[in-house]
BANUVO-702091 format. One record per residue (C-alpha): chain; residue number from 1; x, z, y. Coordinates in Angstrom, 3 decimals. Each point is the difference from the previous one (the first is absolute). Layout:
% BANUVO-702091
<fike ch="A" i="NUM" east="X" up="Z" north="Y"/>
...
% end
This chain:
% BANUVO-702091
<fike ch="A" i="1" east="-42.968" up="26.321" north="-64.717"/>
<fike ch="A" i="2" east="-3.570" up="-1.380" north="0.392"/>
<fike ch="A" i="3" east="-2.120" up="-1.192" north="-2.782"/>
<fike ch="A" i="4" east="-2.915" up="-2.249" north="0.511"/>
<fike ch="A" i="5" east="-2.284" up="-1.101" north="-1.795"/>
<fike ch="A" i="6" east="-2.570" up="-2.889" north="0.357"/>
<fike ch="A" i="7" east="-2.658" up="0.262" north="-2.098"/>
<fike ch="A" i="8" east="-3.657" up="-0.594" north="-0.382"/>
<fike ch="A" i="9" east="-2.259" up="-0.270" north="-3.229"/>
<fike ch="A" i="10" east="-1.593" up="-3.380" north="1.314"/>
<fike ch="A" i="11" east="2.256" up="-3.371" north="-0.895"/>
<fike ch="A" i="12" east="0.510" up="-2.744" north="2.186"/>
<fike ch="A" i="13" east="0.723" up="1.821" north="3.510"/>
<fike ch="A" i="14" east="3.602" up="-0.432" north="0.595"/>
<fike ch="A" i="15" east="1.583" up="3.019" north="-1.212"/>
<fike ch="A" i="16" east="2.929" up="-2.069" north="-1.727"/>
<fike ch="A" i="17" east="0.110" up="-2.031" north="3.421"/>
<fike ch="A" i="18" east="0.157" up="3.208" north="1.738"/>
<fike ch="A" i="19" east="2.367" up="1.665" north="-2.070"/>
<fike ch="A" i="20" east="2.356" up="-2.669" north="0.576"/>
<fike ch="A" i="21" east="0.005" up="0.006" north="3.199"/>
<fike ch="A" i="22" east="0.149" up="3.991" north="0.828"/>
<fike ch="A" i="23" east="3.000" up="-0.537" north="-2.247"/>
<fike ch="A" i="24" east="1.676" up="-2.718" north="1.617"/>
<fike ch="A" i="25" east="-0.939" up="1.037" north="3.237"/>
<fike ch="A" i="26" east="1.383" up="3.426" north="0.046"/>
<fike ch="A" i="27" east="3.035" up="-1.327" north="-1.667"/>
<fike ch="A" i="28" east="0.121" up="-2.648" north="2.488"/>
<fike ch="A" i="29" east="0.220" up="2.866" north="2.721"/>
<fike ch="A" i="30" east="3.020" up="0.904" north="-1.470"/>
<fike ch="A" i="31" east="-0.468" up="2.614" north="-2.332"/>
<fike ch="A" i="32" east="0.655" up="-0.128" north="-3.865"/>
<fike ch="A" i="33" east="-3.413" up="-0.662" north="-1.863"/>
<fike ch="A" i="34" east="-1.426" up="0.424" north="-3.499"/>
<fike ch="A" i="35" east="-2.752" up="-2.305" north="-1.303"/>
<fike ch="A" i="36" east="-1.814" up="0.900" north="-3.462"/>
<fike ch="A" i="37" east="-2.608" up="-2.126" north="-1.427"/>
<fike ch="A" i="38" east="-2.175" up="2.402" north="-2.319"/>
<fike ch="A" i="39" east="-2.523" up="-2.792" north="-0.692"/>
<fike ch="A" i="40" east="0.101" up="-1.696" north="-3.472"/>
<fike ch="A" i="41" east="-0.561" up="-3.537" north="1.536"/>
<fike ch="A" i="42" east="3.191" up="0.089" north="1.687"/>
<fike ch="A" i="43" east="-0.662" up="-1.784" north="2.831"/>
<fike ch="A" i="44" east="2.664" up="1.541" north="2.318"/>
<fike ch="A" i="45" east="2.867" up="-1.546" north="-2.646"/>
<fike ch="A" i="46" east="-2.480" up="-3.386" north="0.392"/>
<fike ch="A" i="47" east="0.311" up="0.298" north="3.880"/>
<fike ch="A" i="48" east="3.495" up="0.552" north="0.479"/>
<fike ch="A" i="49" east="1.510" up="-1.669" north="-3.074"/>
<fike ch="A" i="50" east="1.159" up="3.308" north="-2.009"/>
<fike ch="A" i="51" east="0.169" up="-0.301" north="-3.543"/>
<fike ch="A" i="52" east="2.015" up="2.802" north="-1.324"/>
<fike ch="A" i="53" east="1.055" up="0.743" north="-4.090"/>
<fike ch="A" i="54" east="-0.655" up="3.694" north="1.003"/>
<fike ch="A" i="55" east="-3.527" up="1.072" north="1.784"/>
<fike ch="A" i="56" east="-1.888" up="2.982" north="1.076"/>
<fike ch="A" i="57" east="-1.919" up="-0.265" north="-3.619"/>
<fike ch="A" i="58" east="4.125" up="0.788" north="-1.223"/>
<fike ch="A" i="59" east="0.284" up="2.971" north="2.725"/>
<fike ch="A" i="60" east="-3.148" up="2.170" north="-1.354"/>
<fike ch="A" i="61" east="0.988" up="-1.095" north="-3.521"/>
<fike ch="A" i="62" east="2.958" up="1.260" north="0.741"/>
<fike ch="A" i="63" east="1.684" up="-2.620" north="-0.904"/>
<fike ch="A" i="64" east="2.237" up="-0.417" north="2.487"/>
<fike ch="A" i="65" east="1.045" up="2.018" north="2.841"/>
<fike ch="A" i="66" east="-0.954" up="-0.389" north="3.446"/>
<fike ch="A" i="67" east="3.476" up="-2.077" north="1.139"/>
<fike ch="A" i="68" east="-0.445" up="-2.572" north="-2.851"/>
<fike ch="A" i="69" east="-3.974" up="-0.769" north="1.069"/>
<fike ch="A" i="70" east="0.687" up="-0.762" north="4.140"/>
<fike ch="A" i="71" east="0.689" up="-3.313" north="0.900"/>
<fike ch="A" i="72" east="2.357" up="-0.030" north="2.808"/>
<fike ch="A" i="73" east="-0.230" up="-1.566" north="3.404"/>
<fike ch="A" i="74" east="-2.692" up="-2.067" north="-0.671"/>
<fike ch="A" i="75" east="-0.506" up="-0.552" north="3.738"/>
<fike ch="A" i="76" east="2.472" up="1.871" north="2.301"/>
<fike ch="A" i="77" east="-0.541" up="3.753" north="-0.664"/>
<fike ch="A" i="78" east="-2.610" up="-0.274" north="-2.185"/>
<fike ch="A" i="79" east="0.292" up="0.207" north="-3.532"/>
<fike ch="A" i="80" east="-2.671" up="-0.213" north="-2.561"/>
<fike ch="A" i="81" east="-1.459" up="1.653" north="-3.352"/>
<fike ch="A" i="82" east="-1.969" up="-2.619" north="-1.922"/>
<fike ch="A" i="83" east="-3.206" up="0.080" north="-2.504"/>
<fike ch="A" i="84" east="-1.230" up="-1.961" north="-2.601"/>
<fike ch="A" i="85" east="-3.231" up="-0.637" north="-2.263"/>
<fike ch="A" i="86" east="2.182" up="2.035" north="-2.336"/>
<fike ch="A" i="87" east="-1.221" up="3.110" north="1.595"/>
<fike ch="A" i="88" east="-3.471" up="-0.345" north="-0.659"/>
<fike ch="A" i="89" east="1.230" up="1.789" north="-3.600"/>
<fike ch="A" i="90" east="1.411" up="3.229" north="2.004"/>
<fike ch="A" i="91" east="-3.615" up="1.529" north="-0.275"/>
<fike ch="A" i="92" east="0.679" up="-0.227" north="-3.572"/>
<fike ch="A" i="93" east="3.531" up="0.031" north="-0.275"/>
<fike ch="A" i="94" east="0.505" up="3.385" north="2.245"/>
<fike ch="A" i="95" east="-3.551" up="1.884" north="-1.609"/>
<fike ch="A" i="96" east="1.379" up="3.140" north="-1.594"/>
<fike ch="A" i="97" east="3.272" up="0.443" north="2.900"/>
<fike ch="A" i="98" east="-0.522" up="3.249" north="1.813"/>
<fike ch="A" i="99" east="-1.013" up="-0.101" north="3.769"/>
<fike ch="A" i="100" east="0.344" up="-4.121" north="-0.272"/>
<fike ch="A" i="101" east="-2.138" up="0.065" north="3.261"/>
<fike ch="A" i="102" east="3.324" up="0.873" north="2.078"/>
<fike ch="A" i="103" east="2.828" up="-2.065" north="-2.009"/>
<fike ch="A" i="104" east="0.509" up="-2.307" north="3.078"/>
<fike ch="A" i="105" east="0.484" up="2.960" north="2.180"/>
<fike ch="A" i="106" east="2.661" up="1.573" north="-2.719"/>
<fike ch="A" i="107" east="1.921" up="-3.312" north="-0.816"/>
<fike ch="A" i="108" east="0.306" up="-1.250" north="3.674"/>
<fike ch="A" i="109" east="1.759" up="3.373" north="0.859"/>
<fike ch="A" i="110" east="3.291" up="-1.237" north="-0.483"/>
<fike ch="A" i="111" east="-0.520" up="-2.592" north="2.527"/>
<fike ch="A" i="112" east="1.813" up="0.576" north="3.295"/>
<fike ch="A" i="113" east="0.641" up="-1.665" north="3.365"/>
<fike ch="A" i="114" east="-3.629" up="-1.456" north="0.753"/>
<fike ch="A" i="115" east="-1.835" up="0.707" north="3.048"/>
<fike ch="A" i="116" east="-3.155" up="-1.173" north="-1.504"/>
<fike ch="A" i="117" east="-1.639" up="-0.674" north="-3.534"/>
<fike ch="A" i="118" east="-2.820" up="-2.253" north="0.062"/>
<fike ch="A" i="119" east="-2.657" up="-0.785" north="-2.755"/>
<fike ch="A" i="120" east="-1.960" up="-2.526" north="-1.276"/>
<fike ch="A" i="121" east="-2.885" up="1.183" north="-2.437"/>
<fike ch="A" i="122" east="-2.315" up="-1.330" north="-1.770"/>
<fike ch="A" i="123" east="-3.878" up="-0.484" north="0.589"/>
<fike ch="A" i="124" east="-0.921" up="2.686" north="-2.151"/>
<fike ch="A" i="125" east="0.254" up="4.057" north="-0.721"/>
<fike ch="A" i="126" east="2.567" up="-0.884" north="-2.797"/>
<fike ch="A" i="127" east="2.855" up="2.236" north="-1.508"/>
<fike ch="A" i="128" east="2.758" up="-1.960" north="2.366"/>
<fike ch="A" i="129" east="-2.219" up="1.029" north="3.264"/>
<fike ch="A" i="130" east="-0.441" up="2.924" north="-1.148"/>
<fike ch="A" i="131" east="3.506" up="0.709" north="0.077"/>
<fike ch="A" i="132" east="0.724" up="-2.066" north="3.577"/>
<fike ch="A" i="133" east="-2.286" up="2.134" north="2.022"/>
<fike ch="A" i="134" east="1.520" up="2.998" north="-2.103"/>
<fike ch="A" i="135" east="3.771" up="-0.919" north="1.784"/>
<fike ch="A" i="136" east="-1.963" up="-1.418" north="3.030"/>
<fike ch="A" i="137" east="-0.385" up="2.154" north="2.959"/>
<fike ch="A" i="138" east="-1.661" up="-2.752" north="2.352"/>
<fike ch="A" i="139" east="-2.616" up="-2.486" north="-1.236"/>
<fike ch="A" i="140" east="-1.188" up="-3.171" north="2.099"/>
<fike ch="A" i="141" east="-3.375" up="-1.190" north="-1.134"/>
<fike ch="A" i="142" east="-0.179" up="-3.601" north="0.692"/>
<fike ch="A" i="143" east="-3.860" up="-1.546" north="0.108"/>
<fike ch="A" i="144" east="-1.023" up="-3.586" north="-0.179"/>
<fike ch="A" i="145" east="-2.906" up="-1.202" north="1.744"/>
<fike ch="A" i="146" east="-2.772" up="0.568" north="-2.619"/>
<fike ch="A" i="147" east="-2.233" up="2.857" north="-0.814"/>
<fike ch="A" i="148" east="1.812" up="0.448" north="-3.946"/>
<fike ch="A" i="149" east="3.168" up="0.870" north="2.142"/>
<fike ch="A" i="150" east="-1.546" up="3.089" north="1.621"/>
<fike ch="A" i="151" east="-1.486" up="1.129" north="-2.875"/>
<fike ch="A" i="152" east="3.500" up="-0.272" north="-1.589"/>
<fike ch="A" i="153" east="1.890" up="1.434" north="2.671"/>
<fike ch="A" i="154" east="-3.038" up="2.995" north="-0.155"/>
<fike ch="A" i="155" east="0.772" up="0.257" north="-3.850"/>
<fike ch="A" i="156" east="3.905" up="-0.098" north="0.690"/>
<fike ch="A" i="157" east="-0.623" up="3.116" north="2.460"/>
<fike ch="A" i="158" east="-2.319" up="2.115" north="-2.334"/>
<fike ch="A" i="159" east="2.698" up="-0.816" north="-2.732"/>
<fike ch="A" i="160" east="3.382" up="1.399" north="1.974"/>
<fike ch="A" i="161" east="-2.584" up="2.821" north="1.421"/>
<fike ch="A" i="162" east="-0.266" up="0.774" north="-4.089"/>
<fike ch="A" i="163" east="3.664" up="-0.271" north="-0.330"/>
<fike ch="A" i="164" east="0.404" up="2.709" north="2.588"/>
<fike ch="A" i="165" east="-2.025" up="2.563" north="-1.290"/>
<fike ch="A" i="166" east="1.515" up="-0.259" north="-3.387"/>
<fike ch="A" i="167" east="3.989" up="-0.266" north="1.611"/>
<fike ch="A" i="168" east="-0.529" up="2.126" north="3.439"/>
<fike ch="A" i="169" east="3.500" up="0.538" north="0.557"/>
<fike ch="A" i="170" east="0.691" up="-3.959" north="0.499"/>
<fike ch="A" i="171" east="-1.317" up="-1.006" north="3.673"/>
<fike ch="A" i="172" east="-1.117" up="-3.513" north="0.860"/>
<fike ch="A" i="173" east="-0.867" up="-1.048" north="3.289"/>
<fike ch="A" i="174" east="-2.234" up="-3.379" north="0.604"/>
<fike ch="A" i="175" east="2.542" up="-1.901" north="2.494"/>
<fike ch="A" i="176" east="-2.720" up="-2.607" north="0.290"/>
<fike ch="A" i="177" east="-3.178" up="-2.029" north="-0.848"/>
<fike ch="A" i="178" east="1.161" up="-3.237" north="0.599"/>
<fike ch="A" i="179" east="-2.474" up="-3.351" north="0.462"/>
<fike ch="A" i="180" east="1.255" up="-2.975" north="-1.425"/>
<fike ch="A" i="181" east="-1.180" up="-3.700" north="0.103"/>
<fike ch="A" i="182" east="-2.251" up="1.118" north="3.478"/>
<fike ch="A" i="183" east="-1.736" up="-3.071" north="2.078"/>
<fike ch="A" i="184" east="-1.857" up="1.926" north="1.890"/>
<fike ch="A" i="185" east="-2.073" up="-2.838" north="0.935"/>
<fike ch="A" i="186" east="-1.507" up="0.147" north="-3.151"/>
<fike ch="A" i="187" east="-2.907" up="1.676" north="-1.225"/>
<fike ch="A" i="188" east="1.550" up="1.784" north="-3.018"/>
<fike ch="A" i="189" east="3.021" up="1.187" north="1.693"/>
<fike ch="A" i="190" east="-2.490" up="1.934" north="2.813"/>
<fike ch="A" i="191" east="-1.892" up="1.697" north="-2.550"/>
<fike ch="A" i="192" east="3.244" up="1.142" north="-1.911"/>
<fike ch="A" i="193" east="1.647" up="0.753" north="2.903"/>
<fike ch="A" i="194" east="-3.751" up="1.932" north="1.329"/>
<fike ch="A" i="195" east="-0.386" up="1.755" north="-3.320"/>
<fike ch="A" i="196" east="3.949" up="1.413" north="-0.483"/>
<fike ch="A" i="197" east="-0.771" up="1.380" north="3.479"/>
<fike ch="A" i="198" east="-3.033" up="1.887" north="-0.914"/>
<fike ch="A" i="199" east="2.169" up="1.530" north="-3.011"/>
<fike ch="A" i="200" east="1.114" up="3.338" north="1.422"/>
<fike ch="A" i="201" east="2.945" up="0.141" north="-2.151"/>
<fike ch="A" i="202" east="1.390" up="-3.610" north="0.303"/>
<fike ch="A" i="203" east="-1.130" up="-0.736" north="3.978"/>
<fike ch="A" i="204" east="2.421" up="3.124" north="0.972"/>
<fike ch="A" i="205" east="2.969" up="-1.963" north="-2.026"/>
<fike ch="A" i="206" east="-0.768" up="-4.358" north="0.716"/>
<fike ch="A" i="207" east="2.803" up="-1.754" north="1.747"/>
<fike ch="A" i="208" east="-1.451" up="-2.046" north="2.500"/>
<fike ch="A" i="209" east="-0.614" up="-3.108" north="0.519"/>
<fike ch="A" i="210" east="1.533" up="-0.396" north="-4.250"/>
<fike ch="A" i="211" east="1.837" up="-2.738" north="-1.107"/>
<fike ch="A" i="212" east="-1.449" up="-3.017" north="0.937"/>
<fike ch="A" i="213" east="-1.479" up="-3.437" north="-2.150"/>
<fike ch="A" i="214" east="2.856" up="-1.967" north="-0.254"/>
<fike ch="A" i="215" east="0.677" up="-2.908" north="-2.743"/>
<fike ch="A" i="216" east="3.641" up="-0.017" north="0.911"/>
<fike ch="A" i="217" east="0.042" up="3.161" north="-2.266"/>
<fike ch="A" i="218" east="-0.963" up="-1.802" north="-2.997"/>
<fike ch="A" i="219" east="2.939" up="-2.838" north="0.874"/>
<fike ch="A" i="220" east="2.469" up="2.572" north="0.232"/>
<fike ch="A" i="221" east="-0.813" up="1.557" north="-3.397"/>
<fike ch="A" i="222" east="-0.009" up="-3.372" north="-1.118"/>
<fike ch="A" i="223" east="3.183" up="-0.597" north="1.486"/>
<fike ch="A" i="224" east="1.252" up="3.412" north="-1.600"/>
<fike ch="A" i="225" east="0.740" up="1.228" north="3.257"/>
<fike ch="A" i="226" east="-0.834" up="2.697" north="2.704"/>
<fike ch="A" i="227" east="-2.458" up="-1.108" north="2.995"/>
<fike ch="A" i="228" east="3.423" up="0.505" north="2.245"/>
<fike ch="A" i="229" east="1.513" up="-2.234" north="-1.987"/>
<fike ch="A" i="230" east="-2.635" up="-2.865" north="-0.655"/>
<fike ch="A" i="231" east="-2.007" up="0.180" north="4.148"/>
<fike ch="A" i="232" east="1.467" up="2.612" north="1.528"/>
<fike ch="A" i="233" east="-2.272" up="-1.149" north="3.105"/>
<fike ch="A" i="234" east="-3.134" up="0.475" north="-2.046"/>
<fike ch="A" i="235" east="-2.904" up="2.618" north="0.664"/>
<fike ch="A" i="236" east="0.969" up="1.490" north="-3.276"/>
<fike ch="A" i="237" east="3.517" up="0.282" north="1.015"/>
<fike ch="A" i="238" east="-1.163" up="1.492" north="3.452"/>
<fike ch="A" i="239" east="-2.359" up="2.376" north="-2.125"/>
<fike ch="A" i="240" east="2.736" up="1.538" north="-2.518"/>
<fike ch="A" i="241" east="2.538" up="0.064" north="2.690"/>
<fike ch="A" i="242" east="-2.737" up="2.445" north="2.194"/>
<fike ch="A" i="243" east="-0.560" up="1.994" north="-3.489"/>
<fike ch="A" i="244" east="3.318" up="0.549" north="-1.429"/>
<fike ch="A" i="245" east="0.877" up="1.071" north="3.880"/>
<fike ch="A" i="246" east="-2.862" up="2.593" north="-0.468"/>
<fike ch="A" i="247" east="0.757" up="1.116" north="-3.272"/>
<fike ch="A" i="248" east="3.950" up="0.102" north="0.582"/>
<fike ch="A" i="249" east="-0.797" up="2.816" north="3.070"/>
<fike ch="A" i="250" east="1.172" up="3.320" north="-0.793"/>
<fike ch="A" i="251" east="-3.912" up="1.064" north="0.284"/>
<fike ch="A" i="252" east="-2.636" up="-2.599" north="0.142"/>
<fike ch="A" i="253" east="-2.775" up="1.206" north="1.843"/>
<fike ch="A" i="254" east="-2.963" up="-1.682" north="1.627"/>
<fike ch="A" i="255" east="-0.213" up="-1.736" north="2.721"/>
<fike ch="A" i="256" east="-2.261" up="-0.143" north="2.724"/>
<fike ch="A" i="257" east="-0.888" up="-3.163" north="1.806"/>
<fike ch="A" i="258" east="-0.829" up="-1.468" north="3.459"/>
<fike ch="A" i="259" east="-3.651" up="0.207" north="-0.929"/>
<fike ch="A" i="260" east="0.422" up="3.694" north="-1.082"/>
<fike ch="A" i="261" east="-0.504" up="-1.543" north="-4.053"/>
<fike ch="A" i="262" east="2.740" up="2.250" north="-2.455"/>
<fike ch="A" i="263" east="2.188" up="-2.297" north="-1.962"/>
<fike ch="A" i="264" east="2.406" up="1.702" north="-2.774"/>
<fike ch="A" i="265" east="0.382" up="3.477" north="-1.948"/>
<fike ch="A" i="266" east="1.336" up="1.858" north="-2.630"/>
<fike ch="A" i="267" east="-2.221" up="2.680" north="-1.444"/>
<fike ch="A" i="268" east="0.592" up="1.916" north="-3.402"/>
<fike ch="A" i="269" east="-2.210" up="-1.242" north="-3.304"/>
% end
């Protein structure tokens, strides 16, 4: 089973959009597909229109097992785990629980039959991301088109390199930088695009060309509903279908173009 996920300190660059979509997209291909939202706004339950009793806050409470906290067939073959405001108190609520910084990992053990677990966190170095890139062995770094989102996605690296040298025996690979929002005809979107390339670490990891500016991706969140589902002859549509095709190969590598330019990688944090 694989377990992604999509993180990056810096707000406002699509991981929730991306998560999604990964999600959707790999179960759309067919597979069985697990979608947790470990971010305290909740915005994947907001998106899709999941409103559970029973939440992830419940799960690491332990409060309820597993079973009770996955909502079922919320698209076909994807089901989802949903968050809450309510789980800005598990810093507090969880402070004096031994090795709290891998419950996720322990209480999503009993869950069987998915071919991929996919998660949303939140914009910060928190407790709940903590323990996603704990159960994570694959992170995708998405980046907006603004300087703040490389320094985030540069503070989200130096934070997972952290978590490795204190839990060495839990590998996670970097599946993928991933641009968001890009119009390459603009100014800022050259000099993010310029300065994630003259990152050592991130250029040998961006997905090229990223994940086009497209306002139909607003609609469909609007609309509480997947790109697919709201234009599925958008750019964005076209963009996630490329992605989730890269990231559903059995090992994404890059790829070189006509032009002799290297496109995709995976490389260990």
């Amino acid at each position: 089973m694989r377990k992604i996920a999509i993180v990056n300190m810096k707000g406002g660059v699509g991981k929730t959009t991306t998560a999604i979509h990964v999600a959707a997209g790999l179960a759309g291909r067919g597979g069985r597909v697990l979608l947790v939202d470990a971010d305290p706004q909740g915005n994947v339950g907001h998106v899709l229109r999941v409103h559970p009793a029973r939440t992830l806050r419940d799960l690491l409470l332990d409060e309820a097992p597993a079973d009770a906290v996955v909502v079922r067939e919320v698209r076909t073959n994807l089901d989802v785990i949903a968050c809450t405001p309510a789980a800005f108190l598990l810093e507090a609520q969880l402070a004096g629980v031994v090795q709290r910084e891998t419950l996720l990992a322990r209480r999503l053990r009993a869950l069987d039959g998915y071919e991929a677990v996919v998660i949303d966190c939140s914009p910060a170095m928190s407790l709940m991301t903590y323990n996603a890139l704990l159960y994570a062995d694959e992170a995708v770094v998405p980046i907006g088109m603004d300087w703040l989102a490389i320094v985030g996605a540069r503070q989200t690296l130096d934070g997972v390199r952290e978590i490795r040298e204190l839990w060495p025996e839990r590998p996670l690979s970097l599946l993928a930088i991933l641009p968001t929002a890009v119009h390459p005809g603009t100014n800022a979107a050259r000099a993010t695009l310029e300065a994630i390339e003259r990152d050592e670490e991130m250029a040998a990891s961006v997905w090229r060309p990223g994940i086009r500016q497209c306002i139909d991706l607003r609609y469909a969140a609007a609309a509480h509903q997947t790109i697919w589902e709201y234009a599925p002859s958008s750019r964005a549509a076209e963009d996630y279908t490329a992605f989730v095709e890269f990231v559903a190969a059995p090992c994404p590598r890059r790829e070189t173009s006509a032009d002799g330019e290297v496109q995709n990688t995976q490389a260990v944090l």
